[in-house]
PDB file as gemmi writes it, atoms N, CA and C in Angstrom:
CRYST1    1.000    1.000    1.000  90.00  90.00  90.00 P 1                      
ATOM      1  N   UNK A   1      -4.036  -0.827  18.982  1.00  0.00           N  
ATOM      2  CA  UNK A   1      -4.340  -1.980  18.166  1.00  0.00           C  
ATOM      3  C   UNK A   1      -3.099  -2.370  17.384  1.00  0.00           C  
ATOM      4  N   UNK A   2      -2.733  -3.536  17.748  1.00  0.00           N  
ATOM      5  CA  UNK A   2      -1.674  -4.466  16.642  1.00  0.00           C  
ATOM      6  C   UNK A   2      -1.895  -4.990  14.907  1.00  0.00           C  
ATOM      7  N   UNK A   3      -1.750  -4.435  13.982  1.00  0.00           N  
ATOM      8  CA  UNK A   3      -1.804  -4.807  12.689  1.00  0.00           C  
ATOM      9  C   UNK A   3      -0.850  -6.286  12.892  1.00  0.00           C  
ATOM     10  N   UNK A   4      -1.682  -6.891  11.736  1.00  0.00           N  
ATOM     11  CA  UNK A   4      -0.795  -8.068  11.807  1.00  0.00           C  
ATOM     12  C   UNK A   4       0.350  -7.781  10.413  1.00  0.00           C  
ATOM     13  N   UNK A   5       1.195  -8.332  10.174  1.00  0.00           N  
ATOM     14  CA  UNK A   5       2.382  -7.670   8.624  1.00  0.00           C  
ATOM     15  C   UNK A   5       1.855  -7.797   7.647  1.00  0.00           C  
ATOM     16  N   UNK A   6       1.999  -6.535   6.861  1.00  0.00           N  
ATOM     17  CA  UNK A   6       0.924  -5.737   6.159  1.00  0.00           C  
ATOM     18  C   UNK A   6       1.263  -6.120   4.400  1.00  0.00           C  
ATOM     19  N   UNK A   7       2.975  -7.019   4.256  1.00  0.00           N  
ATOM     20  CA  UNK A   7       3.363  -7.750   3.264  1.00  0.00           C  
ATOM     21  C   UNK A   7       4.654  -7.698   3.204  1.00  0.00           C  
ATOM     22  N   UNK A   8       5.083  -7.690   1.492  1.00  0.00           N  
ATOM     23  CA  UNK A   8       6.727  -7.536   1.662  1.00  0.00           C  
ATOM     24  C   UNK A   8       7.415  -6.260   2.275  1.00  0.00           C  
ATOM     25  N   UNK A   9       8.384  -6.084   1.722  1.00  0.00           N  
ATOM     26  CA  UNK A   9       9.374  -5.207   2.153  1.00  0.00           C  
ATOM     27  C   UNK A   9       8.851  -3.845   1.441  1.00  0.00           C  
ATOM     28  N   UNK A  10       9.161  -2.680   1.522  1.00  0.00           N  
ATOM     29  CA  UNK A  10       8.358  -1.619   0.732  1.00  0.00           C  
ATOM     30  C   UNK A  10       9.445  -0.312   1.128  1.00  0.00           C  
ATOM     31  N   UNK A  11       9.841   0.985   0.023  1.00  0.00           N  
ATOM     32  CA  UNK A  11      10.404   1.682   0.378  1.00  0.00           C  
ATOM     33  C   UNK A  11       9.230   3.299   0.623  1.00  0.00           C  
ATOM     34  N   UNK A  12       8.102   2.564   0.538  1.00  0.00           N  
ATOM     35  CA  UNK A  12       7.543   3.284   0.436  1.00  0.00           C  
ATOM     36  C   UNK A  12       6.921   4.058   1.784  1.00  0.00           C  
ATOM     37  N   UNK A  13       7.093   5.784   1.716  1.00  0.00           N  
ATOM     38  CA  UNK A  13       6.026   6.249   3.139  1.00  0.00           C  
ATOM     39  C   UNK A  13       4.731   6.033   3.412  1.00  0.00           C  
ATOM     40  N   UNK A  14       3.768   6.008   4.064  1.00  0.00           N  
ATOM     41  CA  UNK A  14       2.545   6.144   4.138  1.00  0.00           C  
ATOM     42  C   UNK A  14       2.391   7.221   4.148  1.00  0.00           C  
ATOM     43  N   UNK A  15       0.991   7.692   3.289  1.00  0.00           N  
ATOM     44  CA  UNK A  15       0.299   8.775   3.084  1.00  0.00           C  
ATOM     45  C   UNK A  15      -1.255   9.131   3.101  1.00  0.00           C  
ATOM     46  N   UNK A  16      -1.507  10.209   3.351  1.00  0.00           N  
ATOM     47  CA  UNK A  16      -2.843  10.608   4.275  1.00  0.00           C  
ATOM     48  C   UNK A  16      -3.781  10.768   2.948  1.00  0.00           C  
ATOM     49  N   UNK A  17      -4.688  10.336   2.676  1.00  0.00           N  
ATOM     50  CA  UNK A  17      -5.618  11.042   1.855  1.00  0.00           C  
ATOM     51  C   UNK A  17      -7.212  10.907   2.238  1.00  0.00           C  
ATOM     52  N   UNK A  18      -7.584  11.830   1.515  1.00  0.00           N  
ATOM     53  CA  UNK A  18      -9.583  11.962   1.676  1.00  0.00           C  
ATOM     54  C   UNK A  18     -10.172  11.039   1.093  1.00  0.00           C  
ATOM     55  N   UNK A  19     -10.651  10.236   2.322  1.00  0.00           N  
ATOM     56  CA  UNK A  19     -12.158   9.395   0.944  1.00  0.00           C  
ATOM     57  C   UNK A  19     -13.203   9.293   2.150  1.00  0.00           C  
ATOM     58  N   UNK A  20     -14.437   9.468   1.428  1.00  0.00           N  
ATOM     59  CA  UNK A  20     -15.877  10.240   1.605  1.00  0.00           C  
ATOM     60  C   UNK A  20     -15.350  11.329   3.052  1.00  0.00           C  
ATOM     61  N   UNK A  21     -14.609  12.298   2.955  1.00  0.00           N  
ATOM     62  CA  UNK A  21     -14.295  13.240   3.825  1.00  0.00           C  
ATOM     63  C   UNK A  21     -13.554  12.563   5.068  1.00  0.00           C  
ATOM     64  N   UNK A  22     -13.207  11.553   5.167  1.00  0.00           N  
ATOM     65  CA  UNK A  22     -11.875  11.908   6.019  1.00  0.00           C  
ATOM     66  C   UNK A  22     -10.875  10.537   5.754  1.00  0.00           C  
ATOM     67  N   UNK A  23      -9.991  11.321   6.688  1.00  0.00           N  
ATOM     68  CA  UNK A  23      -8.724  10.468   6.734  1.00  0.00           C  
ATOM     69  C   UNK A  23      -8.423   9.305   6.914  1.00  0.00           C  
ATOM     70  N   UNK A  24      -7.820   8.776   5.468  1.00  0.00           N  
ATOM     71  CA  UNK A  24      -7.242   7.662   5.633  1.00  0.00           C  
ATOM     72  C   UNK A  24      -6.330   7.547   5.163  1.00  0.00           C  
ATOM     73  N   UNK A  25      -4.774   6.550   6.470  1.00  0.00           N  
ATOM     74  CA  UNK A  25      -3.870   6.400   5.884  1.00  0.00           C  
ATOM     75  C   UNK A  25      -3.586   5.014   4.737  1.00  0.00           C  
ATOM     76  N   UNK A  26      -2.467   5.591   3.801  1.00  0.00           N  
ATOM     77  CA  UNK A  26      -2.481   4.526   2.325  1.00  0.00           C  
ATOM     78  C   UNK A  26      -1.117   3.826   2.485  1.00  0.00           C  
ATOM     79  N   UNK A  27      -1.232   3.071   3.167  1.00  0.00           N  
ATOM     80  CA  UNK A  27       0.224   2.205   2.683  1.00  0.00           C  
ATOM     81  C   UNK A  27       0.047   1.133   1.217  1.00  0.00           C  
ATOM     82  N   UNK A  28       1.359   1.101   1.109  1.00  0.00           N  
ATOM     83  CA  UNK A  28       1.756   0.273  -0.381  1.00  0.00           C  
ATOM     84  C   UNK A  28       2.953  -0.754   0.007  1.00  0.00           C  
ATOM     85  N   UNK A  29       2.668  -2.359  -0.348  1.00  0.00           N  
ATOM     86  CA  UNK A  29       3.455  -2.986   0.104  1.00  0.00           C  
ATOM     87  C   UNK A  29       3.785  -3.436  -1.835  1.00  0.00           C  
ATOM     88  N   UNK A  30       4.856  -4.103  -1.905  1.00  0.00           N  
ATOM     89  CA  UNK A  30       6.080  -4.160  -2.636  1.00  0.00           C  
ATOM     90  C   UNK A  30       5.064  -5.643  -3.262  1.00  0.00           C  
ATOM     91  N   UNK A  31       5.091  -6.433  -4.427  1.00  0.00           N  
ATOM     92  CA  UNK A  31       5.248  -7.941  -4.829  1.00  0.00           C  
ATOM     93  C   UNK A  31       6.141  -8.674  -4.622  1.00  0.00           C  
ATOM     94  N   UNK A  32       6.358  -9.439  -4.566  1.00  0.00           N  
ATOM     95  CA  UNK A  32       7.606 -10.206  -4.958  1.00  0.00           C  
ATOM     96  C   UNK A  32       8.547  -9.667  -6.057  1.00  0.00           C  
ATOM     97  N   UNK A  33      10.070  -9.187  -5.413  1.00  0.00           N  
ATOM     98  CA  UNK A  33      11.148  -9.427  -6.509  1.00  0.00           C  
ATOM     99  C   UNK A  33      11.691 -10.359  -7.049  1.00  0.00           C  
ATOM    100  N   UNK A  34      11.138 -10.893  -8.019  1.00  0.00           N  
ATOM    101  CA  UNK A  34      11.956 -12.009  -9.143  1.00  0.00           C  
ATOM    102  C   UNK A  34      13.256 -11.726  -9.226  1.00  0.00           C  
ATOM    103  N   UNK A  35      13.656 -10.986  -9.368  1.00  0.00           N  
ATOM    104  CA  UNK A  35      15.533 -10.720  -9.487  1.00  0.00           C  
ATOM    105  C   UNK A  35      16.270 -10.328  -8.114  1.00  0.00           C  
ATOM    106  N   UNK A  36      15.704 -10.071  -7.232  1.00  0.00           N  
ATOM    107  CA  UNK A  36      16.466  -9.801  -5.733  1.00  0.00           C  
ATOM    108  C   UNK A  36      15.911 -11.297  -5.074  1.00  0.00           C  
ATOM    109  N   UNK A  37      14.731 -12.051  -5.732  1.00  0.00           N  
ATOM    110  CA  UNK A  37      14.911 -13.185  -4.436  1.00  0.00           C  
ATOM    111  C   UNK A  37      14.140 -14.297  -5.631  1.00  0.00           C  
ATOM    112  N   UNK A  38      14.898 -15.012  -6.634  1.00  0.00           N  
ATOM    113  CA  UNK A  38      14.156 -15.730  -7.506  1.00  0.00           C  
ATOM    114  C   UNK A  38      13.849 -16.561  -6.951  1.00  0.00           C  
ATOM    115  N   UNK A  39      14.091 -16.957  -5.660  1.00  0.00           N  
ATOM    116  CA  UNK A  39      13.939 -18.381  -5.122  1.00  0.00           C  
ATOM    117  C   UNK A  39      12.612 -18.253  -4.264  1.00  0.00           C  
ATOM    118  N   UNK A  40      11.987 -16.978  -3.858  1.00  0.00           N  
ATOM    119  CA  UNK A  40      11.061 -16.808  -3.125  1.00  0.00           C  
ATOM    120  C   UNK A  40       9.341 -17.201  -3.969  1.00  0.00           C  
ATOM    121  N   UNK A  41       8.533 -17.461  -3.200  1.00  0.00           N  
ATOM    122  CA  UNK A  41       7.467 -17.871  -4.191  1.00  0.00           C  
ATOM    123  C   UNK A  41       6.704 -16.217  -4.154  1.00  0.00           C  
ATOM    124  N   UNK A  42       5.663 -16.165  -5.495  1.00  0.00           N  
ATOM    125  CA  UNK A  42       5.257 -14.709  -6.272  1.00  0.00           C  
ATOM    126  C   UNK A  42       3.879 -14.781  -5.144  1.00  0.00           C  
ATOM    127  N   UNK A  43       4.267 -13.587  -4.639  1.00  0.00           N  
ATOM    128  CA  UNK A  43       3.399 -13.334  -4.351  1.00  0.00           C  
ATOM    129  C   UNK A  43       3.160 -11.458  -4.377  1.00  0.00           C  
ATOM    130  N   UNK A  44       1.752 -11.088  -4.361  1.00  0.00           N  
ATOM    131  CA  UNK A  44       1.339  -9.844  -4.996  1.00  0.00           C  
ATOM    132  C   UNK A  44       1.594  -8.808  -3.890  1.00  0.00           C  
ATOM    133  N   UNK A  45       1.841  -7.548  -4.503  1.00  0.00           N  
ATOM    134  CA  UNK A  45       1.444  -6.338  -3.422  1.00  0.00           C  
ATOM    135  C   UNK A  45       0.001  -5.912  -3.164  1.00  0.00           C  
ATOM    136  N   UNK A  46       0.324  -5.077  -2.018  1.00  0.00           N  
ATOM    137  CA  UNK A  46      -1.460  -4.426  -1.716  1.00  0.00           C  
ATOM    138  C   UNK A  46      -0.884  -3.112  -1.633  1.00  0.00           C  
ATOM    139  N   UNK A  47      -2.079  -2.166  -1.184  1.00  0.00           N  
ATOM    140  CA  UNK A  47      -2.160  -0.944  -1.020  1.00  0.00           C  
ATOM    141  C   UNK A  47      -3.508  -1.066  -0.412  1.00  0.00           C  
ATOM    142  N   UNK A  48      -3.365  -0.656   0.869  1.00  0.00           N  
ATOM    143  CA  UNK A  48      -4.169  -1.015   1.918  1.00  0.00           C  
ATOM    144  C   UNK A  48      -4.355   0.971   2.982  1.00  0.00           C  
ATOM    145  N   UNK A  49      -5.809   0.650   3.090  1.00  0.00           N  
ATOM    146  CA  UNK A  49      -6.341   1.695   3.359  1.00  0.00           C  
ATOM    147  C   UNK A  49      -7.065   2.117   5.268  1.00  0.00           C  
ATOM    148  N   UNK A  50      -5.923   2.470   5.924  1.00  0.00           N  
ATOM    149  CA  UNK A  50      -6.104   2.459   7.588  1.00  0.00           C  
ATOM    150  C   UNK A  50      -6.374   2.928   7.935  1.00  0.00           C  
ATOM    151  N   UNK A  51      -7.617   3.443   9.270  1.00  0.00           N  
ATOM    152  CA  UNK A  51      -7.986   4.380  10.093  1.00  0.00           C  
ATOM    153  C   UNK A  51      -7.027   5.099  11.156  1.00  0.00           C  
ATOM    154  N   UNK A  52      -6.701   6.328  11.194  1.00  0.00           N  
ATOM    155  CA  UNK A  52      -5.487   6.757  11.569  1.00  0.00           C  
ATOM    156  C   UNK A  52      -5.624   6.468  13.246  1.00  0.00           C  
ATOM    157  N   UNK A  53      -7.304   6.220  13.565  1.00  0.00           N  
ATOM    158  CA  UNK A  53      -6.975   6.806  15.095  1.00  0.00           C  
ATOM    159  C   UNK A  53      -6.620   5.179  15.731  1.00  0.00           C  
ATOM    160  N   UNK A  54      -7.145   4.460  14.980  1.00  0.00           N  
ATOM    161  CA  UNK A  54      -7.322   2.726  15.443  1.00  0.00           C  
ATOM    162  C   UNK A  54      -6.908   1.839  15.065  1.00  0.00           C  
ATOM    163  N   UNK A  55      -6.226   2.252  13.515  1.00  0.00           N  
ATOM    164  CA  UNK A  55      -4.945   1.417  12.967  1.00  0.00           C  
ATOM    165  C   UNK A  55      -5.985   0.339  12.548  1.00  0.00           C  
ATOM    166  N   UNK A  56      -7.614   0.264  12.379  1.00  0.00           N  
ATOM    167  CA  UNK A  56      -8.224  -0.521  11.099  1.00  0.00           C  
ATOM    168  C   UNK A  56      -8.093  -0.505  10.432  1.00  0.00           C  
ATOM    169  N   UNK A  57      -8.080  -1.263   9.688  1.00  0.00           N  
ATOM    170  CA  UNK A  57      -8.012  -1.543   8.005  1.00  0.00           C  
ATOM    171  C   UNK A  57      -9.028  -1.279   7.514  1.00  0.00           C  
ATOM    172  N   UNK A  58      -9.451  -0.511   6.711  1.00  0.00           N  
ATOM    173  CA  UNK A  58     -10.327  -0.009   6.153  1.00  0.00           C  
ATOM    174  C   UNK A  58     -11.299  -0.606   4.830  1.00  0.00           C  
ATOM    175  N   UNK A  59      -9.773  -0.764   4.010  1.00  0.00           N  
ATOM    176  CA  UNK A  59      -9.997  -1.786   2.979  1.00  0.00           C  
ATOM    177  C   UNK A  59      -8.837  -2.347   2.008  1.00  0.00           C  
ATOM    178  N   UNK A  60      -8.599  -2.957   1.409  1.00  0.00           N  
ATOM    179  CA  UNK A  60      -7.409  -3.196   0.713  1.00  0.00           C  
ATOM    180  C   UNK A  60      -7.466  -3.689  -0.911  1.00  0.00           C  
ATOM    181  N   UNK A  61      -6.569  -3.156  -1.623  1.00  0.00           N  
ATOM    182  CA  UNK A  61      -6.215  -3.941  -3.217  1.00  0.00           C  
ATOM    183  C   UNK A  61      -5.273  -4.991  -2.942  1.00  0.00           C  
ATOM    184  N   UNK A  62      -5.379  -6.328  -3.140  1.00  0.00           N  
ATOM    185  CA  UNK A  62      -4.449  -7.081  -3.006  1.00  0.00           C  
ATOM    186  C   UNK A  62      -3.469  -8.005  -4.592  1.00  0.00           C  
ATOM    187  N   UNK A  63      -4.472  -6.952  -5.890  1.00  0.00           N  
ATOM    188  CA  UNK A  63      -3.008  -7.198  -6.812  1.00  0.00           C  
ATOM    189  C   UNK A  63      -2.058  -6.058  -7.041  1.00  0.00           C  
ATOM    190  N   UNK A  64      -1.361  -5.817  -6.425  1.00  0.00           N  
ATOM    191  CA  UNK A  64      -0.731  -3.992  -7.127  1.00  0.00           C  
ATOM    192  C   UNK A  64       0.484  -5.155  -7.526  1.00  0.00           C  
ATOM    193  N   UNK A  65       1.323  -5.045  -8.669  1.00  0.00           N  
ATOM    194  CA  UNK A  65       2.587  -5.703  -8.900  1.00  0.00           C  
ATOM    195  C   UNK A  65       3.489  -4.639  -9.053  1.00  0.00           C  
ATOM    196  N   UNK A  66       4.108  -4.410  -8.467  1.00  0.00           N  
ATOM    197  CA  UNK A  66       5.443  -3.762  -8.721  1.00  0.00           C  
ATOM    198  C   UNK A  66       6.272  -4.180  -8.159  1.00  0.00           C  
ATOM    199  N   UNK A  67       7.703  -4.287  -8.456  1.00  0.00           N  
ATOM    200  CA  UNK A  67       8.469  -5.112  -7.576  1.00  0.00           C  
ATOM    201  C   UNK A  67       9.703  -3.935  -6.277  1.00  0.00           C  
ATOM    202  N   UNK A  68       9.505  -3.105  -6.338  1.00  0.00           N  
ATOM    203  CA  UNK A  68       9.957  -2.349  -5.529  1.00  0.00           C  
ATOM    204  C   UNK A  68       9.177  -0.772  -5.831  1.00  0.00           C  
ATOM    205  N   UNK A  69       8.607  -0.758  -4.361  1.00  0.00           N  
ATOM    206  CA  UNK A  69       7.371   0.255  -4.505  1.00  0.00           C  
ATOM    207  C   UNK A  69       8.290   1.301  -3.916  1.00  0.00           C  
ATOM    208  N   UNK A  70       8.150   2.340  -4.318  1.00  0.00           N  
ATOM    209  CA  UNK A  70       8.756   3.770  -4.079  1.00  0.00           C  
ATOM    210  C   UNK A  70       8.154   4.619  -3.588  1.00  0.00           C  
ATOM    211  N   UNK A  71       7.105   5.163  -4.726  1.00  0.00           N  
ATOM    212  CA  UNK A  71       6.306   6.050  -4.428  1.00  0.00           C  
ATOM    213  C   UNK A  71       5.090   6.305  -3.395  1.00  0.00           C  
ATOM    214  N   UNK A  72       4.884   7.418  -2.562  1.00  0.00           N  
ATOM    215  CA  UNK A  72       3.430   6.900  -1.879  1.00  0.00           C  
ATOM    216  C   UNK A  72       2.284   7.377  -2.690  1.00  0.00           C  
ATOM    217  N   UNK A  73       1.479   7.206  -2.531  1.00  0.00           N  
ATOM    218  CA  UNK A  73      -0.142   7.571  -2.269  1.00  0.00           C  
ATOM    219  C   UNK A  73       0.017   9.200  -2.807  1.00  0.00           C  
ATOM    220  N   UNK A  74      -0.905   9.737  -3.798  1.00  0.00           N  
ATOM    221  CA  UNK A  74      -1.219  10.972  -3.504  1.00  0.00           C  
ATOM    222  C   UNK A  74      -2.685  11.351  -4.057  1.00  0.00           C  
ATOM    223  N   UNK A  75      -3.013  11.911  -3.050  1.00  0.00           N  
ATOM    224  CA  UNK A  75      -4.780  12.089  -2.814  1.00  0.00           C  
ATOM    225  C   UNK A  75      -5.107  13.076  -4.017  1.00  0.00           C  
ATOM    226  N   UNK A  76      -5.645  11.939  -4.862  1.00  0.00           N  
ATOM    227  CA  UNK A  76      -6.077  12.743  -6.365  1.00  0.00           C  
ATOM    228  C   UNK A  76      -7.378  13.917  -6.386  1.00  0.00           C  
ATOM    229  N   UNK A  77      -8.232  14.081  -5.257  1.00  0.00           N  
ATOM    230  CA  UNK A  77      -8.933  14.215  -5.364  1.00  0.00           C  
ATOM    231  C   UNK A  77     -10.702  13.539  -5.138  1.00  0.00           C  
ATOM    232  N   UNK A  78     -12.027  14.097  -5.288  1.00  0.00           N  
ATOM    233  CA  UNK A  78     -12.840  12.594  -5.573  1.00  0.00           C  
ATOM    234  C   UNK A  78     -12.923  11.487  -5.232  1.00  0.00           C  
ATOM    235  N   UNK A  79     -12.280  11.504  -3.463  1.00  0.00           N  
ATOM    236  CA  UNK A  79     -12.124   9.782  -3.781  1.00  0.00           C  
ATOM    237  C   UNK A  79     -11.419   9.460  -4.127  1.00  0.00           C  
ATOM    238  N   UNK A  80     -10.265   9.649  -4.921  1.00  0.00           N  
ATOM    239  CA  UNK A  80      -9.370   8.858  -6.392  1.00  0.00           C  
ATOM    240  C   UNK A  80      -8.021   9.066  -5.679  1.00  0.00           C  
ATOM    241  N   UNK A  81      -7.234   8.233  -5.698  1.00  0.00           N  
ATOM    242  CA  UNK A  81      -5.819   8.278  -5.013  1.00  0.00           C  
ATOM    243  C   UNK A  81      -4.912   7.849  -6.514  1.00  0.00           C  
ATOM    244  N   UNK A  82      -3.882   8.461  -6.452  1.00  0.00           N  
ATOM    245  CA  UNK A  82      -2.714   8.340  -7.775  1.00  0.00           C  
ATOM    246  C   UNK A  82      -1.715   7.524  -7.349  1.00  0.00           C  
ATOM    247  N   UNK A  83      -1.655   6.477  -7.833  1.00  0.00           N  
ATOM    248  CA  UNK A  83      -0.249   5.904  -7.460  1.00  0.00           C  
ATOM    249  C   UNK A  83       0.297   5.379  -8.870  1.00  0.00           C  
ATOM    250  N   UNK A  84       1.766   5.200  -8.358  1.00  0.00           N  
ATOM    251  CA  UNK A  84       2.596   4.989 -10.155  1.00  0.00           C  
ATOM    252  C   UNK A  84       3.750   3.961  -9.558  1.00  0.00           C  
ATOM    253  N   UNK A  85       4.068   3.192 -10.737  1.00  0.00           N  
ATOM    254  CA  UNK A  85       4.972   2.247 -10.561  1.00  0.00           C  
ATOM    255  C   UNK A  85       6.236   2.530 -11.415  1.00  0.00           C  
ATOM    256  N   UNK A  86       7.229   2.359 -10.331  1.00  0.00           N  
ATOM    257  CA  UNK A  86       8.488   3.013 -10.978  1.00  0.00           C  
ATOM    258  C   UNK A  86       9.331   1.485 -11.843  1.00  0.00           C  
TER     259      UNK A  86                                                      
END                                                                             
């Protein structure tokens, strides 16, 4: 299965975590950089939630703002995934 582009640019890995017992991978895409591209129009990051074997989308947040995402995903536990903006 072909994902269609998942957003901006992102330095971020994808990472595996548990929700209701199994695996899903967590990518994190980037917002718009105001200072690397002022001319570009604002638009938001996601952090979007994929089925590893079929590359579905599971589900997605489509405000995360950070303007250069770093960090991945780490499976808090519960359901609950930790992510931080550098």
């Amino acid at each position: 299965m072909e994902n269609p582009n998942l957003g901006n640019e992102t330095y971020v890995s994808p990472a595996i975590v548990k929700i209701d017992g199994k695996d899903h991978i967590v990518m994190i895409t980037s917002s718009t950089n105001p200072f690397g591209h002022p001319e570009a129009a604002k638009t938001m990051g996601k952090i979007i939630g994929i089925e590893p074997i079929s590359g579905k989308i599971l589900w997605e947040y489509k405000d995360w703002e950070c303007h250069i995402s770093v960090a991945s995903a780490v499976d808090a536990g519960n359901n609950k995934i930790l992510l931080w903006r550098i």
